[in-house]
N, C-alpha and C positions, 0 to 999 in steps of 0.2 A: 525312921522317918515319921516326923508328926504332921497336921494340917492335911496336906490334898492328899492321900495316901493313894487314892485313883489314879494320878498321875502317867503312871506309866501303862494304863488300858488305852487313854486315846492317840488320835495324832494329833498334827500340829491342827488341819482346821476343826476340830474338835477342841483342843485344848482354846484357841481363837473364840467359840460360840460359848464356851464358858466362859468366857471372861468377859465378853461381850454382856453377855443375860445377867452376869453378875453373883454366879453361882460359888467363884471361887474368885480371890482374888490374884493379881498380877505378884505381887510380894509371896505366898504360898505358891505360886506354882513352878517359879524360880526360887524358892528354899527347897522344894522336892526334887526340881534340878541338882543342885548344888551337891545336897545329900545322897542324891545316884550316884552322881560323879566321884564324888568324895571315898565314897561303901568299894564302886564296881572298876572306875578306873586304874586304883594301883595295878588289879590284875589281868589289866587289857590294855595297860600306856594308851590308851587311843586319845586322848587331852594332852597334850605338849606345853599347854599354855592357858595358866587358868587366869582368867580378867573374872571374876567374882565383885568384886570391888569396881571395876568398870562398869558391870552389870546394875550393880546397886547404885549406883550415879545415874545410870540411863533413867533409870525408873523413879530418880528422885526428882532428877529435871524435868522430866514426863515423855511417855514415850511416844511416838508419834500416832496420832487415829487414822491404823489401817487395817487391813484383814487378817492382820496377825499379830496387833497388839499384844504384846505383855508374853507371848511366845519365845521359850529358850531357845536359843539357835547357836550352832557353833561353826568356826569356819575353818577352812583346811589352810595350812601353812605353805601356801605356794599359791602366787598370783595374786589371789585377792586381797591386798593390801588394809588394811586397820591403820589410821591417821594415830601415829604416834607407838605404833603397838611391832616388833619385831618381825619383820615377815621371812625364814629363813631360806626357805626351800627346800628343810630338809638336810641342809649342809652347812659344815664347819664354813665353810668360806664367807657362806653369804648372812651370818648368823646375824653382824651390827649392823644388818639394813633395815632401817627404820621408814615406812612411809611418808611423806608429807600432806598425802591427803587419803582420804576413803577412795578404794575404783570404785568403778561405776556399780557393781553387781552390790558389795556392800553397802554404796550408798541406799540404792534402790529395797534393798532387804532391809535395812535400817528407816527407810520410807514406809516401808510396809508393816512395819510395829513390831517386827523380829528383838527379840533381847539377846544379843550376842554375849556368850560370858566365859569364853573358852576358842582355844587353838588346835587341830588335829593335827596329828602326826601324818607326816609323806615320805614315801622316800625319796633321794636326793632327787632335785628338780624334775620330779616327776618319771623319770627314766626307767620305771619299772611296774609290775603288778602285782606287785608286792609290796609289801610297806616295814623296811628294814634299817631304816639308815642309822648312819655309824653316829650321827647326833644326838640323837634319843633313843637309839637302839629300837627294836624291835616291838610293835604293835602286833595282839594276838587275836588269834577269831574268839569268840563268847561260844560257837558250839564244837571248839574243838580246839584248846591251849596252846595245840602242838602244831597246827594247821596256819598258813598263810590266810589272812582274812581280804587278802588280795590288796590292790595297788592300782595308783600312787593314794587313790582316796580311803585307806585303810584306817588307819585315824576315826575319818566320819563312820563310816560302814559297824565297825566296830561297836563306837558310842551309839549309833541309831540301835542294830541288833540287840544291847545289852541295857536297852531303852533307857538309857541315860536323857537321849532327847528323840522326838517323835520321825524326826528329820535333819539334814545340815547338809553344809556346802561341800559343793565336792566340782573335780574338771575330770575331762575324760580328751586322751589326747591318739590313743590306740585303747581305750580299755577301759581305762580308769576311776571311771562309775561302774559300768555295766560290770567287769572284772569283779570287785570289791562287792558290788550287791549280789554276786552270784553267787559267792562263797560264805556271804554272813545271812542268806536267805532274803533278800530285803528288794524293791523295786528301782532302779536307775535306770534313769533315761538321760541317753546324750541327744540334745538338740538339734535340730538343723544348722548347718555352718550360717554364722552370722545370727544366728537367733537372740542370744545374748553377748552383750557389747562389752570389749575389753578395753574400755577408757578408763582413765584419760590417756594410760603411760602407752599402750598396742595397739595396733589395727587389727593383729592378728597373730597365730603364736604357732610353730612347726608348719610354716606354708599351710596355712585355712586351717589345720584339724584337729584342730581343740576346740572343746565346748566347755561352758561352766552349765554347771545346775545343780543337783543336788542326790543326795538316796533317801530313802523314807522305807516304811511298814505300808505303807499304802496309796493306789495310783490319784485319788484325788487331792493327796498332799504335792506330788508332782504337777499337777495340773495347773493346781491352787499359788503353784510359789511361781510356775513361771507365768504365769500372765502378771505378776508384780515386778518381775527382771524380764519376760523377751518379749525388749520392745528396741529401736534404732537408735543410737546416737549419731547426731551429727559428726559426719568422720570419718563413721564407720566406712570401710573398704565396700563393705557389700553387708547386705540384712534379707534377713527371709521376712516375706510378705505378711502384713498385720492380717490376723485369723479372722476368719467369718465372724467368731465372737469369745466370749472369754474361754480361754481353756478350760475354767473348773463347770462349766456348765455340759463339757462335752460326758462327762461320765454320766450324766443323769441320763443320755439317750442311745437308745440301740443301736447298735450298729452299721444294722440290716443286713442283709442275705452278703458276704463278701468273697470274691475270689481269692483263694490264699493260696502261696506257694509253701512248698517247704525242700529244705537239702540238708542232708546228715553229709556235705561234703562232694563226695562223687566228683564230677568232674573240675572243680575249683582246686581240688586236690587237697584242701583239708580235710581232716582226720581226727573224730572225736570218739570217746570211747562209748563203752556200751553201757555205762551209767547215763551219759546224756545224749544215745539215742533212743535207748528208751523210754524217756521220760518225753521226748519230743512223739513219739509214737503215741504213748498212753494221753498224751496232751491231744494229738490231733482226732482222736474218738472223742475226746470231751469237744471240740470244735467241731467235728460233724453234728454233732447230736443239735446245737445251734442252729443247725442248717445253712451252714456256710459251704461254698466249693473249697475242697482241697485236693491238692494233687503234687505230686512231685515233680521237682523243675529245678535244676541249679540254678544260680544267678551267674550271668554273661561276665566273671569275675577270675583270673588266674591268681589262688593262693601265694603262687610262688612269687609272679609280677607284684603282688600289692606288698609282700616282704621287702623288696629289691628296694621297691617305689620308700616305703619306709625307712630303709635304712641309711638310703641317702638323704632324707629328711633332715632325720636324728643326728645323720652325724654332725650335718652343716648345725644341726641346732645347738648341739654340744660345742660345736668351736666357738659358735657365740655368744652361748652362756656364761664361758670361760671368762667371757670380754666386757660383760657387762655390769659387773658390781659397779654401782654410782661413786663412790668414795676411794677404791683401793687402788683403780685406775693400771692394774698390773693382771699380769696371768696369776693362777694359784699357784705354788710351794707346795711340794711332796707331802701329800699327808691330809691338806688341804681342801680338796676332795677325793670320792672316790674312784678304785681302779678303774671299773668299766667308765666311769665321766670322763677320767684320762685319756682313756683309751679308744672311745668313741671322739671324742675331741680330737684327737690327733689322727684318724680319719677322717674328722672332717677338714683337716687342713689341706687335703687332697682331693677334697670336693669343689668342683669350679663353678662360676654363675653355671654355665650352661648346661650342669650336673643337674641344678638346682629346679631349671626351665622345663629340662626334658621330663624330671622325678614329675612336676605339677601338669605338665602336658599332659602326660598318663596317665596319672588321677583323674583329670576334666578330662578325659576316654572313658574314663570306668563310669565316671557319673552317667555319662550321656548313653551309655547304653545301660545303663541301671535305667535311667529316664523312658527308656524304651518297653524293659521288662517291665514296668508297673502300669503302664498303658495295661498289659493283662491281667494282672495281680495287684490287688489293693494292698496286701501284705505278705510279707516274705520271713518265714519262720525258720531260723538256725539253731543248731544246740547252744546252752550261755556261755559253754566252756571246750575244751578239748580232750582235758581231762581233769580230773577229782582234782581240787586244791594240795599244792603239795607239803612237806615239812616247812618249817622255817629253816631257813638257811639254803635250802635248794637253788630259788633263782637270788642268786648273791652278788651284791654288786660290788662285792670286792673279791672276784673272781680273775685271774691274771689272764684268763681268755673272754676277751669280748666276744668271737665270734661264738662259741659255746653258751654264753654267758642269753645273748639276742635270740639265740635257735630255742633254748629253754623257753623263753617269754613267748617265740612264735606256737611252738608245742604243747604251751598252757590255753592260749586264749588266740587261735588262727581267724576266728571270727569275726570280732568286733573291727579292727581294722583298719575292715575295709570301708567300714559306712564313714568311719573320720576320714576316709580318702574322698569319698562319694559326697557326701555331704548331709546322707539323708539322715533324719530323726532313728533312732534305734533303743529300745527299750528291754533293761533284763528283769522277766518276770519270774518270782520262786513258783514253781509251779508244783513242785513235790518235794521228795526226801527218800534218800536212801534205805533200807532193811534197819538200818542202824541208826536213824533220823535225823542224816547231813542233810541239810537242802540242796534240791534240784534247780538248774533253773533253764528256762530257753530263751531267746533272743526275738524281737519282733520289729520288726522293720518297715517303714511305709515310706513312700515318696516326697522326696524334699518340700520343707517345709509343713505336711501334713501329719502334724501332731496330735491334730483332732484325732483321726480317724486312730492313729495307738491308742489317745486315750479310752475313747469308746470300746473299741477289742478291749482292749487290759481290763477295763471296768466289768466287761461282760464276764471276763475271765477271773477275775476277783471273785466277784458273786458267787461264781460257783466254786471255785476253789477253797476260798477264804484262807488264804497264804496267813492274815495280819494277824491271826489265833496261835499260829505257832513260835514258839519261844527257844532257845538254847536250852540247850540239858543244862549249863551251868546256873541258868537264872530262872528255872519253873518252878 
């Protein structure tokens, strides 16, 4: 790689203040894109879909003056539609779905001076935490070949860690961000329900608990991208409340003295291993020393109930999905998707409205006494994972048992969840690394809509930790 060879030390608002002052230009720093991609992607599939060519159009017509002008950006292949550009989800079925216009998230990121030049791999319509599907086959972690780099946003997770680009788009629907950053070492935060807007085509996607945002190397590129996407569209079903002030300003200020909870499980009845309870331990000495309160406290939450609650989610989602290609106007054909999409689908043909009512009743329960525990705790600290990332192929979605197939995903990631049921903001930060140098990560949580105050933690926690130094053994 010639020209910005630095490229891969900043993030994105870094790479943004360069281009601004004029230090580097927009054309080099999307050629040192292009050239990671080109070098690192064959051995990580994490790009499905290269627009190169796209990119270099953007930037000839001129790209728009925002805070992240001339910035690479890539976006995951599910959901966020590209006007003109194949959006598949990951699946043979829905491969010739072409959008007809940018959604909202794209637009707004395309507002914001992003140079989009590239597609992430998912696996199929997001139904996993893993990132395997039988379309592109299998995306790999950067610190470990052999290792899942987790799901559905594996793809992005992948390309950020192998700093292909500093950040990218990702959803998180039980996981999906937080999952994927946990396993390739990197920061993901799922937003408050309603935070950012799934127009024009949705109101809303798995009954409320999807979020779109993104993964990055660092919490001020989080901060920094969603005040350019969460903000309301007219439409929307429901929006979390416009912030005291911009996100990216919340990392510059301390925290202050905060009440923190923490649960390695206990009575929720999840169960995580002793790789990430100890890091959650070694993490809360590094938060004392802040002088914050910590103490032990489960959250008012039944592991098993918030499973139950999901599953009758997913299935109704799956039978809908089935039903949704704009063009084919048919169910799929054997082969056409995958087993467990089958298979979940056709449970959900046995899911009734009031199946549906009672699964969302019970979530708006869990929130409202989540609403209660943060009245005492500013933030609520879980392990990121359950256990270590496993093989590729372990959670498989062309497994001829779904019920096997769903207890594996609950047994990897029982954590995350539950805050897509609840609704609150939840952030996975790398906090450490294994004897052997996997990343560690834990989970941080605050009260709907109060993003500020993760950021500020996270920030504070950054500082001292300095997560964004560490790199894959494949690319130091």
């Amino acid at each position: 790689m010639t020209g910005f060879v630095e490229y891969e030390e900043y993030d994105a608002v870094g790479i943004a203040e360069l281009i601004r002052d004029k230090e580097v230009k927009i054309e080099e720093v999307m050629e040192a894109a292009i050239s990671l991609a080109e070098t690192r992607n064959p051995e990580i599939n994490a790009i499905v879909t290269k627009l190169y060519d796209y990119a270099q159009e953007s930037i000839s017509i001129g790209l728009p003056k925002g805070p992240f002008t001339g910035v690479p950006y890539l976006i995951k292949d599910l959901g966020a539609g590209i006007k003109g550009i194949p959006t598949t989800g990951g699946s043979y079925f829905m491969s010739d779905v072409i959008p007809s216009q940018d959604s909202e998230t794209v637009a707004r990121l395309k507002k914001a001076g992003f140079c989009i030049f590239g597609k992430t791999n998912t696996c199929e319509f997001g139904m996993s935490i893993t990132c395997e599907p039988q379309l592109y086959g299998a995306t790999f972690n950067p610190w470990d070949l052999s290792l899942t780099p987790g799901g559905s946003s594996g793809g992005s997770a992948s390309a950020v860690s192998a700093r292909i680009v500093p950040s990218a788009h990702a959803s998180d629907g039980f996981g999906s961000i937080r999952v994927p950053a946990s396993c390739c070492g990197l920061v993901g935060l799922k937003p408050s329900r309603g935070r950012n807007s799934f127009a024009p085509s949705l109101g809303e996607r798995i009954g409320g608990t999807v979020a779109e945002h993104a993964v990055s190397r660092t919490v001020r590129d989080q901060a920094a991208i969603l005040d350019v996407t969460g903000y309301p569209k007219d439409g929307d079903p429901y929006f979390a409340p416009v912030p005291f002030r911009p996100f990216h300003e919340e990392v510059k200020y301390d925290p202050g003295r905060l009440n923190i909870a923490f649960t390695f499980g206990g009575a929720t009845s999840a169960i995580a291993d002793n790789h990430h309870k100890q890091i959650l331990e070694q993490t809360i000495k590094i938060i004392e020393g802040f002088g914050h309160n910590v103490e032990e406290s489960d959250p008012p939450i039944s592991n098993d109930e918030s499973q139950d609650i999901f599953r009758t989610l997913m299935a109704a989602n799956a039978a809908q999905i089935i039903r949704s290609h704009p063009n084919k106007k048919r169910l799929p054909k054997e082969g056409e998707v995958e087993r467990v999409v089958a298979l979940t689908a056709r449970k959900g043909e046995s899911v009734y409205g009031h199946d549906v009512f009672i699964a969302q009743s019970r979530m708006h329960a869990m929130s409202r006494r989540m609403a209660e525990f943060h009245k005492k705790y500013d933030i609520l600290l879980t392990p990121g994972l359950g256990h270590m990332p496993p093989k590729l192929g372990w959670i498989d979605m062309m497994l001829d048992d779904d019920d096997e197939y769903w207890n594996r995903v609950a047994l990897f990631s029982p954590f995350t969840v539950w805050f897509n049921q609840t609704g609150q903001p939840a952030i996975s930060l790398p906090v450490g690394q294994t004897n052997d140098g996997f990343p560690l990560s834990i989970q941080a949580v605050s009260s709907f809509a109060n993003e500020a105050m993760l950021f500020r933690f996270a920030s504070q926690l950054e500082k001292s930790i300095k997560w964004e130094t560490k790199r894959p053994i494949t690319y130091l």
